[in-house]
Each structure stands twice: as C-alpha cells, then as structure tokens.
C-alpha positions as CSV (number, residue, x, y, z in Angstrom):
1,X,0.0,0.0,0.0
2,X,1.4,3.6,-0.9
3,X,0.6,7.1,0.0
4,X,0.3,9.3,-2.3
5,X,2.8,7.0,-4.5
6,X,5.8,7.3,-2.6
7,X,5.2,4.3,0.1
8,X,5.3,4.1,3.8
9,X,8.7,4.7,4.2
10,X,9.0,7.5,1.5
11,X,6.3,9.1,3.1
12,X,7.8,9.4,6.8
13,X,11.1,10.7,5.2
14,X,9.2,13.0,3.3
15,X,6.8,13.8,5.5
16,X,9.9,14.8,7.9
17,X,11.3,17.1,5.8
18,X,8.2,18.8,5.0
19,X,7.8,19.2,8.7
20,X,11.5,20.4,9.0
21,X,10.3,23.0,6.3
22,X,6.9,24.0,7.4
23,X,9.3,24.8,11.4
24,X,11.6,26.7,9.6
25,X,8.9,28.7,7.7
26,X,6.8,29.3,10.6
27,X,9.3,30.1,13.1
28,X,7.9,27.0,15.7
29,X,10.1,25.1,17.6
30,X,9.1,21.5,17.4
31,X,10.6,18.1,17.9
32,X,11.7,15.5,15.0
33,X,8.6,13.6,16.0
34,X,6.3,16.5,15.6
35,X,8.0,17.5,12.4
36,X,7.3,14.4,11.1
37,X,3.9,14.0,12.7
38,X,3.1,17.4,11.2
39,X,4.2,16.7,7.3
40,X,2.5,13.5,7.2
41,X,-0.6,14.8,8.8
42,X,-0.6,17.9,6.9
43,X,0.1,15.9,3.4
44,X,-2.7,13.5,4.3
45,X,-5.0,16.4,5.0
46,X,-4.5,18.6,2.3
47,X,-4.9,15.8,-0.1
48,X,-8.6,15.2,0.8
49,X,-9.1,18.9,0.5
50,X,-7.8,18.9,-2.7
51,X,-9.7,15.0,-3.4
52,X,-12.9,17.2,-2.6
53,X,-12.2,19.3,-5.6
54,X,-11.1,16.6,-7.6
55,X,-7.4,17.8,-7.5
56,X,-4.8,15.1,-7.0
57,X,-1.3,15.3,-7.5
58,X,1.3,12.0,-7.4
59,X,5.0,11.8,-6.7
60,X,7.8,12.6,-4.2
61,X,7.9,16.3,-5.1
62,X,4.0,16.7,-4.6
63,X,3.9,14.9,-1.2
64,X,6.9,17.3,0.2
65,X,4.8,20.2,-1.4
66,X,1.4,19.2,-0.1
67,X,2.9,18.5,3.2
68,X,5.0,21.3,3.6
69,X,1.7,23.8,3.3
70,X,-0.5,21.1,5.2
71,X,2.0,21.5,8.1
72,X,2.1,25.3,7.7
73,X,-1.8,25.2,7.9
74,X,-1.5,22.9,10.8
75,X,1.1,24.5,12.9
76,X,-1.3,27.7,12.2
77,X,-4.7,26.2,13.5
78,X,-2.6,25.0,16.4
79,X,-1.6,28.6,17.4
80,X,-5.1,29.5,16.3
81,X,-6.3,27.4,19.3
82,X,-3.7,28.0,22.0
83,X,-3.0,31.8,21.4
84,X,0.8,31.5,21.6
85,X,3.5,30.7,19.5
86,X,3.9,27.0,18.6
C-alpha cells in the first residue's frame, strides 16, 4: 500500500522534511517527532481537500509540497487554538 505514490517509508522521510520545512517557515520550535507527525498529517489532509475538488497530484515532489503547506496550515490552527507561539 502507498501514499500518495511514494510508500510508507517515502512518506515518513518525506513527511519529515516537510515538517522540518513548514518549522523553519513558521518560526515554531518542534521536535523530530512532531515534524514528522506534522508533514505527514498535513500531506494527508490537504490531499482530501484537494480530493474534494477533484485535484490530486502523485510523486515525491508533490507529497513534500502538499505536506509542507499542510504543516504550515496545521502549525497555524494550532496557534489559532492555543494563542501563543507554537
């Protein structure tokens, strides 16, 4: 089985990254876990918004894409709801 066409494994590396990113951007100070938690998350979420409008994209560069601004929207929601910096 395969997310978003990159595998498990792909997408956890990936999904790191985009989390590394997506910390960087935003200014938050996470752990390795979160960052990862966050870019998979993220990817995963944003691709069913984008399923919803029939808008799907496959491959490595897409998932670290899609997760990078799925983290970015996550990390923001999260600050949204805690009214500090995350």
């Amino acid at each position: 089985m395969s997310t978003n066409g990159v595998g498990w494994l792909g997408a956890i590396i990936i999904g790191g990254i985009a989390g590394w990113l997506a910390e960087q951007f935003m200014k938050s100070d996470m752990g390795v876990l979160m960052n990862i938690i966050l870019g998979i998350v993220g990817a995963v979420v944003l691709n069913a918004i984008l399923a919803a409008f029939n808008v799907g994209f496959v491959g490595v560069i897409a998932y670290l894409i899609i997760g990078f601004i799925g983290a970015c929207l996550l990390i923001a929601v999260a600050r949204m709801f805690r009214g500090r910096r995350v």
